[in-house]
N, C-alpha and C positions, 0 to 999 in steps of 0.2 A: 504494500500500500504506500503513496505517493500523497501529500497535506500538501495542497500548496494557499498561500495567503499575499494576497496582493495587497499594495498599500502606492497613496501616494497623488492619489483620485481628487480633484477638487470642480471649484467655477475659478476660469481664466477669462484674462479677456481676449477676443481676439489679436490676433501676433503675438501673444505671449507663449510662455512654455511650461512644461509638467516632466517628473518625473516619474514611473511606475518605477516599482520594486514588487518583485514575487519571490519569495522566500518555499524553499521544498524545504519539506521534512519526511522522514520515514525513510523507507526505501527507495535512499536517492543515489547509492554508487549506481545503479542498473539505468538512469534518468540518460537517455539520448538526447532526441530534439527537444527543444523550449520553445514557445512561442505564446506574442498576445493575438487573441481578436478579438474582435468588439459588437456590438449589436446595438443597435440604432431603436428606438420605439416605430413598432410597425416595419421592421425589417428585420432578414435574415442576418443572423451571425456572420459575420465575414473575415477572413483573414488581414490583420496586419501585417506581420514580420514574425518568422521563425528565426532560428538560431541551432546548427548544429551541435554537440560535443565539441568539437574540433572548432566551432565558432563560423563556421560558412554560414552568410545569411540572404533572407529572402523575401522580399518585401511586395506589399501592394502597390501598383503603381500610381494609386492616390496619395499614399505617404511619401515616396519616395523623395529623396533628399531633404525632408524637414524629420522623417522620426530614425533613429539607432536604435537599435537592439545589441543589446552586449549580455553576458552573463561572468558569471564569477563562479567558476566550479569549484572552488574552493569556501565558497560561503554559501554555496549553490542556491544562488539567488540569478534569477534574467531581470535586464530591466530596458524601460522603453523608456526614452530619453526623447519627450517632444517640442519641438520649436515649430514658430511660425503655423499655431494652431489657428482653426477657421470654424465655424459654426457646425459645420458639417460633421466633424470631429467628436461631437457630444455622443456619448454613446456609454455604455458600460464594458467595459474594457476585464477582457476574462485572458488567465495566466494557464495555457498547458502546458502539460510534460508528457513526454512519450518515457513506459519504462516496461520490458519484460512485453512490449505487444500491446500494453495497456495506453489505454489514453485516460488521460487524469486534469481534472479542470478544478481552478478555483472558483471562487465565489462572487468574485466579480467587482471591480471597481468605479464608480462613477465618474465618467469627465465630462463635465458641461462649459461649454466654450461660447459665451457671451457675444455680441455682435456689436 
């Protein structure tokens, strides 16, 4: 089993920036890929940015060059690092992990981005 706990969620205003932080607990040697996505009210989940082990990453091409995704396998924590956020951006912002075959989701963070 794989805990993960996101933090870091707030209201910005537009142009500004947010940081997430997701924190695993449990059975986190086995923890492969990392990645956020987000889900908008009245829409589907959708991918942001993944993060390999090895740190290869892969992002949607509506964030691309405003958010990073990094992690720290040693604190084994991912985090998304956002600038230059926009309205559209509001969303609850959810932390998985790939471990053993399993997909494993946190509990979801809120970011609402002011106009």
């Amino acid at each position: 089993q794989v805990q993960l706990v996101e933090s870091g969620g707030g209201l910005v205003q537009a142009g500004g920036s947010l940081r997430l932080s997701c924190a695993a607990s449990g059975i986190i040697f086995s923890i492969s890929d990392m990645g956020w996505y987000r889900q908008a009210p009245g829409k589907q989940r959708e991918l942001v940015a993944t993060i390999s082990r090895g740190r290869s990453t892969n992002y949607a091409d509506s964030v691309k060059g405003r958010f990073t995704i990094s992690r720290d396998n040693a604190k084994n924590t991912v985090y998304l690092q956002m600038s230059s956020l926009k309205p559209e951006d509001t969303a609850v912002y959810y932390c998985n992990a790939i471990s053993r075959g399993y997909l494993y989701w946190g509990q979801g963070t809120q970011v609402t981005v002011s106009s």
